[in-house]
N, CA, C and O atoms as a Tripos MOL2 file, in Angstrom:
@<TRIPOS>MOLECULE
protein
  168   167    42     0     0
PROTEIN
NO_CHARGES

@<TRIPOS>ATOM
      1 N          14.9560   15.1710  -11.1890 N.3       1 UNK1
      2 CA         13.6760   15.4640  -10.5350 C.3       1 UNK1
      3 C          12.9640   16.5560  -11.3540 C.2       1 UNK1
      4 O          13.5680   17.5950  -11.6220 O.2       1 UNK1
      5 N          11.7380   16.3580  -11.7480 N.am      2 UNK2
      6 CA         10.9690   17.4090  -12.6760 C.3       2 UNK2
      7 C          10.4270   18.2000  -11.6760 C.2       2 UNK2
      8 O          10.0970   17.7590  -10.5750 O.2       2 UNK2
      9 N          10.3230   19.3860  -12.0360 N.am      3 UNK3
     10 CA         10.1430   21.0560  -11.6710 C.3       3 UNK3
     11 C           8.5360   20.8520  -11.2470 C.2       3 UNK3
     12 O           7.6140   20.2270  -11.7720 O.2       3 UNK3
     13 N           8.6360   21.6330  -10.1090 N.am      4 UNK4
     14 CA          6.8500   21.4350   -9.9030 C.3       4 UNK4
     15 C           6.9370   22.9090   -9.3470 C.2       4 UNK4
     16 O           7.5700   23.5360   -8.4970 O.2       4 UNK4
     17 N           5.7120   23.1710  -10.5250 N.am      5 UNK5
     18 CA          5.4080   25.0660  -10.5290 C.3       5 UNK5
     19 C           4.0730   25.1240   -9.1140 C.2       5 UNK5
     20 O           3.2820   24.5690   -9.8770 O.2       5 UNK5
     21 N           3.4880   25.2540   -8.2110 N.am      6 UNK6
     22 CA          3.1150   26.1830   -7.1920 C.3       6 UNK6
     23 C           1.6440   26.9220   -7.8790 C.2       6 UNK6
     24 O           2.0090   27.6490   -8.8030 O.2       6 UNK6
     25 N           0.5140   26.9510   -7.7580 N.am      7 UNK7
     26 CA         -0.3990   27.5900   -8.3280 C.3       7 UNK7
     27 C          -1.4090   28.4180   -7.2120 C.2       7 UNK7
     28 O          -2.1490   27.6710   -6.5720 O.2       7 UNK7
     29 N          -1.4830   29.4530   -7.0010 N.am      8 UNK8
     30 CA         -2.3260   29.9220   -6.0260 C.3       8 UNK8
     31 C          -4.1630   29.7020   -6.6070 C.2       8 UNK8
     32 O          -4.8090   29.7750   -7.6530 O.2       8 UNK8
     33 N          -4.3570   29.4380   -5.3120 N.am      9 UNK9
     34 CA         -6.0890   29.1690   -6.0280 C.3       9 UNK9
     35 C          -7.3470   30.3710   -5.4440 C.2       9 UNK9
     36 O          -7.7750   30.6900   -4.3350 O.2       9 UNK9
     37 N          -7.5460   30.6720   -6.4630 N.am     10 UNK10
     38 CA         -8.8690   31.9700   -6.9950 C.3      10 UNK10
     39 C          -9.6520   31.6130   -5.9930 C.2      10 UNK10
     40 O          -9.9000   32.6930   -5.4560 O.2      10 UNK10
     41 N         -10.0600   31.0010   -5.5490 N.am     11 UNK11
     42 CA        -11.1250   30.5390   -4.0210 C.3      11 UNK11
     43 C         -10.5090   29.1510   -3.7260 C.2      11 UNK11
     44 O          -9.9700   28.1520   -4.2020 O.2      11 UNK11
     45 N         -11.0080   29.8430   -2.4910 N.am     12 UNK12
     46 CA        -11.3330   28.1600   -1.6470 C.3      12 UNK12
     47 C         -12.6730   28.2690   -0.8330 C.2      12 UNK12
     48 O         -13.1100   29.3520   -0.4450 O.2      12 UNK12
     49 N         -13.3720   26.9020   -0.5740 N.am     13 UNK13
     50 CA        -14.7130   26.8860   -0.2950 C.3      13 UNK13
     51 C         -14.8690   25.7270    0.7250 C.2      13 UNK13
     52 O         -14.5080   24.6000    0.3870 O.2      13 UNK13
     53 N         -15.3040   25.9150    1.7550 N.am     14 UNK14
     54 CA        -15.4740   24.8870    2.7560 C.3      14 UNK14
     55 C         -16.9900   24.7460    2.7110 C.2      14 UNK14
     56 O         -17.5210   25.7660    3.1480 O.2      14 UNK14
     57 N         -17.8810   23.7900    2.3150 N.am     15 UNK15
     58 CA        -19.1880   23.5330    2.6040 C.3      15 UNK15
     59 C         -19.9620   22.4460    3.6190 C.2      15 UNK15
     60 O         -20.4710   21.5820    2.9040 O.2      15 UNK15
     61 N         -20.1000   22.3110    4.3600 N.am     16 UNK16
     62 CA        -21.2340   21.4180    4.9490 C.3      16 UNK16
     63 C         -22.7610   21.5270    4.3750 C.2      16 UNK16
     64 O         -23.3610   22.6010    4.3530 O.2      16 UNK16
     65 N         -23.2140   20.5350    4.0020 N.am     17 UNK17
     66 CA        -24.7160   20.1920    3.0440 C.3      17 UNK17
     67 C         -25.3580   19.2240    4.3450 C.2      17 UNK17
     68 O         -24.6650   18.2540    4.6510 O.2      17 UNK17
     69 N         -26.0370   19.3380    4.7540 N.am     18 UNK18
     70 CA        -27.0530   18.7760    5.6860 C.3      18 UNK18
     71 C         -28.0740   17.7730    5.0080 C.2      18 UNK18
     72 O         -28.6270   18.1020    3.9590 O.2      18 UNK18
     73 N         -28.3090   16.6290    5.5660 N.am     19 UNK19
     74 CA        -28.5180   15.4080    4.6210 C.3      19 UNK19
     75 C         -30.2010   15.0360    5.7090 C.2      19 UNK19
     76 O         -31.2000   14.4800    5.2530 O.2      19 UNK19
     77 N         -30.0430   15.5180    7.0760 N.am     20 UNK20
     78 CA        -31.1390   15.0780    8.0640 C.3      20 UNK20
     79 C         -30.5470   15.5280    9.0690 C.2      20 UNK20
     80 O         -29.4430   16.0330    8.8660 O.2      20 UNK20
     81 N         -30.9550   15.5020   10.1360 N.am     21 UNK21
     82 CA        -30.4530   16.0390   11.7650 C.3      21 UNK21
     83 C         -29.2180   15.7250   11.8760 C.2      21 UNK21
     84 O         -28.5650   16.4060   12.6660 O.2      21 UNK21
     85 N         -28.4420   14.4980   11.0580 N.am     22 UNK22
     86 CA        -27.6170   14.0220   12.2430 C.3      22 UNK22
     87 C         -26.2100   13.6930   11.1400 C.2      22 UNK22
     88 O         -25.0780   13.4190   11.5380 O.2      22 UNK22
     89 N         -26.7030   13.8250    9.4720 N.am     23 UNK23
     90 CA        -25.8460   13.4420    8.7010 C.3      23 UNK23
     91 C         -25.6280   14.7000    7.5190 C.2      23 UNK23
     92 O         -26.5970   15.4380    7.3400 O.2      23 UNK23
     93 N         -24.1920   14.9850    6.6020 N.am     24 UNK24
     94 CA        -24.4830   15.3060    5.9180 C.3      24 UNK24
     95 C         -23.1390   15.1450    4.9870 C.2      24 UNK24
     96 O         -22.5570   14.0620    5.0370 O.2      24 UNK24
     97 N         -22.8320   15.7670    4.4780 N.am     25 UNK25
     98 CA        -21.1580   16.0460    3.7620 C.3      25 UNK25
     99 C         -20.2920   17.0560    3.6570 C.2      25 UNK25
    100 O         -20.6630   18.0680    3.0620 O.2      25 UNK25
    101 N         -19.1420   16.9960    4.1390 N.am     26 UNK26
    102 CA        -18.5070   17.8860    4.3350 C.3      26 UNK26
    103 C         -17.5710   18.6080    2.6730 C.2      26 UNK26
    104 O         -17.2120   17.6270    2.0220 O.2      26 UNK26
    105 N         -17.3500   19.3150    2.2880 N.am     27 UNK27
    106 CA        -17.0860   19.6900    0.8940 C.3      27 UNK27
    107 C         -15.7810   20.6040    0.8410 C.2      27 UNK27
    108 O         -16.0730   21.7850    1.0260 O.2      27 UNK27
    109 N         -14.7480   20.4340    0.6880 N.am     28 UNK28
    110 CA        -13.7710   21.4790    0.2640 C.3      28 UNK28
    111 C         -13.2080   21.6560   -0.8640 C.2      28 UNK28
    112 O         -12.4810   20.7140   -1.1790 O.2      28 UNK28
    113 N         -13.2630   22.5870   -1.6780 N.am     29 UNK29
    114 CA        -12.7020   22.8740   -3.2250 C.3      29 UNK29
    115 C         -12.0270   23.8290   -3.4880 C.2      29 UNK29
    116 O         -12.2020   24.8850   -2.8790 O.2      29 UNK29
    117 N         -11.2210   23.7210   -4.3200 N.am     30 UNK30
    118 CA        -10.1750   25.0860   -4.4390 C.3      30 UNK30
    119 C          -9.3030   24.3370   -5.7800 C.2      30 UNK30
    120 O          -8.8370   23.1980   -5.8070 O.2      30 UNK30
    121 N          -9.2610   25.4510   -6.9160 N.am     31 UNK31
    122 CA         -9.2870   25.9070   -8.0550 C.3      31 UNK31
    123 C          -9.7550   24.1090   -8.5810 C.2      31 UNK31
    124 O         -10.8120   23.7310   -8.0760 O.2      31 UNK31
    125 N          -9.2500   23.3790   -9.2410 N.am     32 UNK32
    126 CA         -9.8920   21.9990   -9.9550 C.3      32 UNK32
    127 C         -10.5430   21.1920   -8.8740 C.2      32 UNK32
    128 O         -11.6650   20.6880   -8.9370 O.2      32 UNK32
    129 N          -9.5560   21.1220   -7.7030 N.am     33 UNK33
    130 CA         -9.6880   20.1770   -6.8710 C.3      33 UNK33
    131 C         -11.2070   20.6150   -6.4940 C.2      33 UNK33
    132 O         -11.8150   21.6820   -6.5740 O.2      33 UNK33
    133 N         -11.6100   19.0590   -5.9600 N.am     34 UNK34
    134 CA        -13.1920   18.9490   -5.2230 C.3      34 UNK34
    135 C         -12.6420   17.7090   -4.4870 C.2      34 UNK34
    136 O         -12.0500   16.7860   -5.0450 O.2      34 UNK34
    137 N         -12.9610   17.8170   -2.8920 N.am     35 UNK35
    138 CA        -12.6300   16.7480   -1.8120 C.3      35 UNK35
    139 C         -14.5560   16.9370   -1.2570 C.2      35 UNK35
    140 O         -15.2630   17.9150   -1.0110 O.2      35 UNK35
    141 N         -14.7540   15.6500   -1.2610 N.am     36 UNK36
    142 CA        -16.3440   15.4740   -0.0930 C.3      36 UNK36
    143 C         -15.5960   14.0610    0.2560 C.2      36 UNK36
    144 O         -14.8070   13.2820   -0.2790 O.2      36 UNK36
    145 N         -16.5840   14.2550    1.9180 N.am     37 UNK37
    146 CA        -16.5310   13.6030    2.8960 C.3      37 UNK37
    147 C         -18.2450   13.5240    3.7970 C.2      37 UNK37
    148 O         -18.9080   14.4670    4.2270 O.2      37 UNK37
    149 N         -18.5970   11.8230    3.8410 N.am     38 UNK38
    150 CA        -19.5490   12.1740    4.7160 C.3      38 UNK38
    151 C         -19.4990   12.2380    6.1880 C.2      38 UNK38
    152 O         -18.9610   11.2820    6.7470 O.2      38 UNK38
    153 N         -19.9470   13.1620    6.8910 N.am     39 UNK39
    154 CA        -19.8700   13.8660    8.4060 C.3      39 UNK39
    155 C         -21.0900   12.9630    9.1220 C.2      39 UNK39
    156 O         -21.9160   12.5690    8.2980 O.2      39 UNK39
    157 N         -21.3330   12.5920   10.4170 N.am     40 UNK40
    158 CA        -22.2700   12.2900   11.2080 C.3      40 UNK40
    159 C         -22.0130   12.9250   12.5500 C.2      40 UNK40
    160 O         -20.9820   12.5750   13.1230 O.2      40 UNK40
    161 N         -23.0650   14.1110   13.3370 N.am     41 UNK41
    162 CA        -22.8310   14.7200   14.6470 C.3      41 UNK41
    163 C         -23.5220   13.6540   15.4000 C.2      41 UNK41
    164 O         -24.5370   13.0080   15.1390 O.2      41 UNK41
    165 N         -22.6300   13.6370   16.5010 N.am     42 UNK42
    166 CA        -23.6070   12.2780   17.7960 C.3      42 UNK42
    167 C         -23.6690   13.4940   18.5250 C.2      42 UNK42
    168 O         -24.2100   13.5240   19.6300 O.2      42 UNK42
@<TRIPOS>BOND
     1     1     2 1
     2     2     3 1
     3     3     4 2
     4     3     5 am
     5     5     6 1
     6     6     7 1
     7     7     8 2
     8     7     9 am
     9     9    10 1
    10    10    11 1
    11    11    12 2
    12    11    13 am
    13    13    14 1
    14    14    15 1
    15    15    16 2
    16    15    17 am
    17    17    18 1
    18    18    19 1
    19    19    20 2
    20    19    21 am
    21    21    22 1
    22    22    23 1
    23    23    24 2
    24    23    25 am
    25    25    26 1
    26    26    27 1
    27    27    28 2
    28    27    29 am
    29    29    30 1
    30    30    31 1
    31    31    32 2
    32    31    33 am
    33    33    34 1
    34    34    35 1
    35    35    36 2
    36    35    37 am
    37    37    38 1
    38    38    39 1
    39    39    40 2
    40    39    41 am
    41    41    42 1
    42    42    43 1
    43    43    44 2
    44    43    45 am
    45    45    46 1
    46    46    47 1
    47    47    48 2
    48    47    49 am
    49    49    50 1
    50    50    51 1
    51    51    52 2
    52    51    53 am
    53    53    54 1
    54    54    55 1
    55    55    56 2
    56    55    57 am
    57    57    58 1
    58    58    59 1
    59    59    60 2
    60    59    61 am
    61    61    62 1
    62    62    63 1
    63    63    64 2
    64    63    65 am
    65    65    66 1
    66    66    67 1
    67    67    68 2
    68    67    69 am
    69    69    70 1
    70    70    71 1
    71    71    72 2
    72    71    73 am
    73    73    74 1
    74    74    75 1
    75    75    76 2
    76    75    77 am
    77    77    78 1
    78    78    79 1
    79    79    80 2
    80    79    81 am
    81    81    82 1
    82    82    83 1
    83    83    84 2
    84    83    85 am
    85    85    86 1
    86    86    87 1
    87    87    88 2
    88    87    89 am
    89    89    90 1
    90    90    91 1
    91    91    92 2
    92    91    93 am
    93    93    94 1
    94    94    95 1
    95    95    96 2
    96    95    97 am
    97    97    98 1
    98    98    99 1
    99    99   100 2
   100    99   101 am
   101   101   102 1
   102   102   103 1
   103   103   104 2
   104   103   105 am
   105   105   106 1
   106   106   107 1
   107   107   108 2
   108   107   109 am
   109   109   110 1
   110   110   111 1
   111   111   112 2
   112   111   113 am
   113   113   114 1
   114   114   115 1
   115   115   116 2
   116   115   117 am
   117   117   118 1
   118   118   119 1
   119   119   120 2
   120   119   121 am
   121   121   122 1
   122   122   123 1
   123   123   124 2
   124   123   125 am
   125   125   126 1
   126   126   127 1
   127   127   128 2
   128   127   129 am
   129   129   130 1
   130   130   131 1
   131   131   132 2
   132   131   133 am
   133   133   134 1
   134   134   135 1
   135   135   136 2
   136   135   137 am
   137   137   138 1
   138   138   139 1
   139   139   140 2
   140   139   141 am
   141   141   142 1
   142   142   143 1
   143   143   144 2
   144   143   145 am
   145   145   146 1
   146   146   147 1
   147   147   148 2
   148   147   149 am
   149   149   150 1
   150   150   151 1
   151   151   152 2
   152   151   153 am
   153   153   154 1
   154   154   155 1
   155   155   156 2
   156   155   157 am
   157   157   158 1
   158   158   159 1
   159   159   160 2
   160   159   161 am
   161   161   162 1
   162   162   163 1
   163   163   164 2
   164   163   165 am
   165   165   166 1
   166   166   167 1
   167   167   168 2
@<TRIPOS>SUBSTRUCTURE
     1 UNK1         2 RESIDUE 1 A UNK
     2 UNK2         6 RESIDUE 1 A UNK
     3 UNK3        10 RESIDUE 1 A UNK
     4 UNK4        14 RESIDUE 1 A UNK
     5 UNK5        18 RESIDUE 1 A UNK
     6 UNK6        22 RESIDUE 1 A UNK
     7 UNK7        26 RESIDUE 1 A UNK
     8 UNK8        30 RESIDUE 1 A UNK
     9 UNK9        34 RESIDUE 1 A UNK
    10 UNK10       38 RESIDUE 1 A UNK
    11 UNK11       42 RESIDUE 1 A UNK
    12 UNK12       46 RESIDUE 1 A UNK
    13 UNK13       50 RESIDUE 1 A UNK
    14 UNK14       54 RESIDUE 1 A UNK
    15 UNK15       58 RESIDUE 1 A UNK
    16 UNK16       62 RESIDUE 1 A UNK
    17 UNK17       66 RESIDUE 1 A UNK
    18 UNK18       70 RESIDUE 1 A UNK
    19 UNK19       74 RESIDUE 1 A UNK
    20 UNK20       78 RESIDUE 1 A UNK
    21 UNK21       82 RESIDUE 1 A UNK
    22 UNK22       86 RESIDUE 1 A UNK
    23 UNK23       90 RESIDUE 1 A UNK
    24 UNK24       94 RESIDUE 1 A UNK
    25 UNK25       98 RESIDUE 1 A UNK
    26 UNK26      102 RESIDUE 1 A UNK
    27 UNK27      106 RESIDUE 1 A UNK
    28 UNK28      110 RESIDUE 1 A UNK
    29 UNK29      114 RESIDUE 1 A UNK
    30 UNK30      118 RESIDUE 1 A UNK
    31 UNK31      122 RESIDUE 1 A UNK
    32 UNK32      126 RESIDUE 1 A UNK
    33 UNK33      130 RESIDUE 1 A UNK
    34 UNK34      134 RESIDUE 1 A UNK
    35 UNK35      138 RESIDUE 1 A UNK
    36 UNK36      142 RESIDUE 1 A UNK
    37 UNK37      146 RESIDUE 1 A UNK
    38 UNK38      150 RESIDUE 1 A UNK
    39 UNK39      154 RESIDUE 1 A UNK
    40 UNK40      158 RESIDUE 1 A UNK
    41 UNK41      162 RESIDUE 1 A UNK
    42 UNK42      166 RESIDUE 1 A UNK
């Protein structure tokens, strides 16, 4: 089994971007990684 080193990450960032009233994308990133997701509030 190969060794897996653990990296703490320099930020992390949770964003919501607002697209219109009701839609937008949700954003989380931390050190390379970038995750989006689109959000809709009813």
């Amino acid at each position: 089994m190969p060794a897996t080193r653990l990296m703490d990450a320099e930020q992390f960032t949770i964003l919501i971007e607002p697209k219109d009233e009701r839609r937008g994308t949700l954003t989380m990133a931390w050190g390379t990684f970038r995750w989006t997701a689109p959000i809709v509030v009813q």
